[in-house]
N, C-alpha and C positions, 0 to 999 in steps of 0.2 A: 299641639304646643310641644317645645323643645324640649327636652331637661339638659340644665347646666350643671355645672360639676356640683356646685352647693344649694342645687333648688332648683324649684319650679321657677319659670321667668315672672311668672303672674302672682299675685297676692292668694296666699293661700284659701282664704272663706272663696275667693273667686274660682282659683286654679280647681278645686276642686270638686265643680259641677260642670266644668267643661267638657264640650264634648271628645277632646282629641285625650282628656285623661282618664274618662269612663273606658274609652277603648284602647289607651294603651296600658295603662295601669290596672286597668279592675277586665278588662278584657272581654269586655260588653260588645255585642253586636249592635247595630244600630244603624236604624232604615236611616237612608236619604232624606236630608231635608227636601221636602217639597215646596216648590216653589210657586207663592202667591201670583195670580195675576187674577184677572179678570178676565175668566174665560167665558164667550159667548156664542152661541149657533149661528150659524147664518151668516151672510153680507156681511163685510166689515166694510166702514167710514173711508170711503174714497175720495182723496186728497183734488181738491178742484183748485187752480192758479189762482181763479180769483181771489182765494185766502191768505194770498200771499203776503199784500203787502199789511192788515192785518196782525198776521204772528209777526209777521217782521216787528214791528211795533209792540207786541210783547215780547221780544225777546226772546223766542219760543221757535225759530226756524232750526237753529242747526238742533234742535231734540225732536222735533218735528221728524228731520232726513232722517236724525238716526232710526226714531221707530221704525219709519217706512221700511226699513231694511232691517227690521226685527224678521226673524223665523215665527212659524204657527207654531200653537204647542195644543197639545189633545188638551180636551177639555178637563179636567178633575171633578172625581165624586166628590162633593161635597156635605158636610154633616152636620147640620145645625150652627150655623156663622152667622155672626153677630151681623144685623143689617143697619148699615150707617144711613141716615136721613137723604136721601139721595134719589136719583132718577133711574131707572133700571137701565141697561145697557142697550137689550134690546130695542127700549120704547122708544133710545137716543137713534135706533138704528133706524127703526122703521119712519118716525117723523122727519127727521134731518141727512139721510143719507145723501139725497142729490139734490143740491140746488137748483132749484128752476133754473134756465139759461135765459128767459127773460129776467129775472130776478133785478129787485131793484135796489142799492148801494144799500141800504138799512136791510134788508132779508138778507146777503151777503155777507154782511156784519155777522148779523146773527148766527148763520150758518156757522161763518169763521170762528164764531165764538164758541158756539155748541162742540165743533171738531177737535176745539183747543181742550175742551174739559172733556171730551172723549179719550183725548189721548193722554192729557196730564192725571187724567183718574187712574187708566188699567197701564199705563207705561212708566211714567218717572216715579208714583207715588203706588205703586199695587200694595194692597194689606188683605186684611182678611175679613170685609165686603161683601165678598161674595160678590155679585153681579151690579152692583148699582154706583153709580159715577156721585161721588159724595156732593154736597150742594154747597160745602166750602170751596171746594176748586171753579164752581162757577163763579160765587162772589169775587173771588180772586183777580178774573177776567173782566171784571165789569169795566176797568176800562181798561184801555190796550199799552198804552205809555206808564203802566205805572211804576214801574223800572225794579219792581218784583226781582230778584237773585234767583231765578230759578235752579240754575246750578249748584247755587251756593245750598239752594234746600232741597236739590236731588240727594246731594253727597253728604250732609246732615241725615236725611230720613235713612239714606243707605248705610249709613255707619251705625247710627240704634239700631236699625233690621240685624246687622252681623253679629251686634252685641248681646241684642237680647238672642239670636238665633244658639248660638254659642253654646249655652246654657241646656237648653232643649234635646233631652234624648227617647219623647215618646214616640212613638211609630209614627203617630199623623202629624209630630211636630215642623213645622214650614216656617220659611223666611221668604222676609219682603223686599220692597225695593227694587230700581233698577237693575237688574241680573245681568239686562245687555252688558248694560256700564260696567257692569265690574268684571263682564267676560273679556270684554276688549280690552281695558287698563290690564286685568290682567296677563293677556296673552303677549302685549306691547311690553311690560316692562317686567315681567318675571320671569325666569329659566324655569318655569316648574307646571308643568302642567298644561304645556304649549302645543297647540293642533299643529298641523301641517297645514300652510292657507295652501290650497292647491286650482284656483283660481281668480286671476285679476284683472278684470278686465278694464283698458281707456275710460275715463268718465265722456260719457258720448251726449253730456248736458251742455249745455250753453249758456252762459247768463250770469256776471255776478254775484247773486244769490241764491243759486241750485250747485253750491261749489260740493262737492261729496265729506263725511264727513269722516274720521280718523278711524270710522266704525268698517269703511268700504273694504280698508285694505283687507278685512276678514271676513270678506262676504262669502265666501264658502271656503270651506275650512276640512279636513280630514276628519274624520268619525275615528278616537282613540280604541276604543271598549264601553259598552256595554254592562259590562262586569265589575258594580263598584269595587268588592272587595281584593281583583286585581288594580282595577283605578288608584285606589288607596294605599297600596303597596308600591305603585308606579310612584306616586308621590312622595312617599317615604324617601326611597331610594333614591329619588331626585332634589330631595332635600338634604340628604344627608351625603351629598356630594358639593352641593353650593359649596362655592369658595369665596372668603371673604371679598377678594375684586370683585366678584359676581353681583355679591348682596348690595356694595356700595355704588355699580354702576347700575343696579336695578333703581338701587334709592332716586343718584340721580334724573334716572332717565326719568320717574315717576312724579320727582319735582316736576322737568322739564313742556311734559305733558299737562300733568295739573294746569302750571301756569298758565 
């Protein structure tokens, strides 16, 4: 967080358990938040067409494209985390990973539906689980039309994840949420903290609804550092060059995207 010429930008009881003022005020070190997801061994939930038209009908395709084009991430230790009423990950992997190819329109359903809370569990909604796909996101799903705002409650769960994450400066402290989502938004619409995408290739899909998604354009991306507390400094530096035009065509590109 900034300082202005008469203050902190934030409400002081707030401003003051943040993490950017533990470390630049009080001059705290302080691990990386680590990032929730649902990490699992083995086989990951291979995407079969016949589910297509299914999510389609949830509303649930283009979140669908963008996981698939999520990166792997190592697994994390994990240390006594709270377990939500839920199906283990693995037991979704090992029951439901391939649909029969005889399979009949009701098993396909199923299938489609299982894949959908496999991915809406550890992709748009990851907390801190641990391994088990919670049994709200299945009720969720029970039918396919029910015109659910999934975006509208990615970017809800994602904005409490930053809020409460903020706050948080113990070693094992982590934040939730979408992370794709907010690496891509932020790489689109902010001067600060931006890879190098250094490759793009033709979308070489065909079909109305396999269109790619705003996530492709940064389907590999340059590796900055390794090294958060130069990372940290890199951001500084490149915050404390933004130029007002900068800040207001970032705002609106950020609208423009949104919408």
């Amino acid at each position: 967080m900034r300082r202005r010429c008469d203050g902190w930008l934030l409400d002081d009881v707030y401003d003051t358990k943040h993490r950017a003022y533990m470390m630049r005020e009080k001059e705290m070190k302080l691990e990386p938040l680590k990032i929730r997801y649902h990490g699992v061994s083995g086989p990951t939930m291979p995407y079969d067409e016949r589910y297509t038209p299914y999510i389609q009908q949830a509303g649930l395709l283009p979140w669908i494209q963008l996981a698939e084009a999520d990166v792997e991430e190592g697994e994390e230790k994990k240390k006594r985390e709270r377990k939500a009423a839920g199906a283990a990950f693995t037991w979704i992997q090992n029951n439901f990973a391939t649909c029969p190819a005889d399979a009949t329109a009701d098993v396909i359903q199923t299938h489609a539906r299982v894949y959908m809370w496999y991915v809406v569990s550890g992709t748009l909604f990851p907390d801190c689980t641990g391994k088990n796909a919670p049994w709200m996101w299945l009720k969720a799903l029970t039918i396919f039309d029910s015109g659910w705002s999934w975006g509208s409650a990615t970017l809800a769960y994602l904005y409490r994840q930053l809020d409460d994450a903020c706050c948080r400066i113990t070693d094992s402290a982590g934040i939730g949420g979408n992370m794709l989502l907010l690496s891509v938004w932020s790489w689109e619409c902010l001067p600060v903290g931006r890879p190098k995408s250094v490759k793009f290739n033709p979308w070489d899909e065909n079909g109305e609804l396999r269109r790619p998604t705003w996530a492709y354009k940064w389907d590999v991306v340059s590796e900055m550092t390794n090294d958060v507390n130069l990372m940290y400094q890199k951001y500084i530096a490149e915050l404390d060059t933004i130029t007002p035009e900068q800040v207001m065509r970032s705002l609106l590109q950020s609208f423009l995207t949104l919408a």
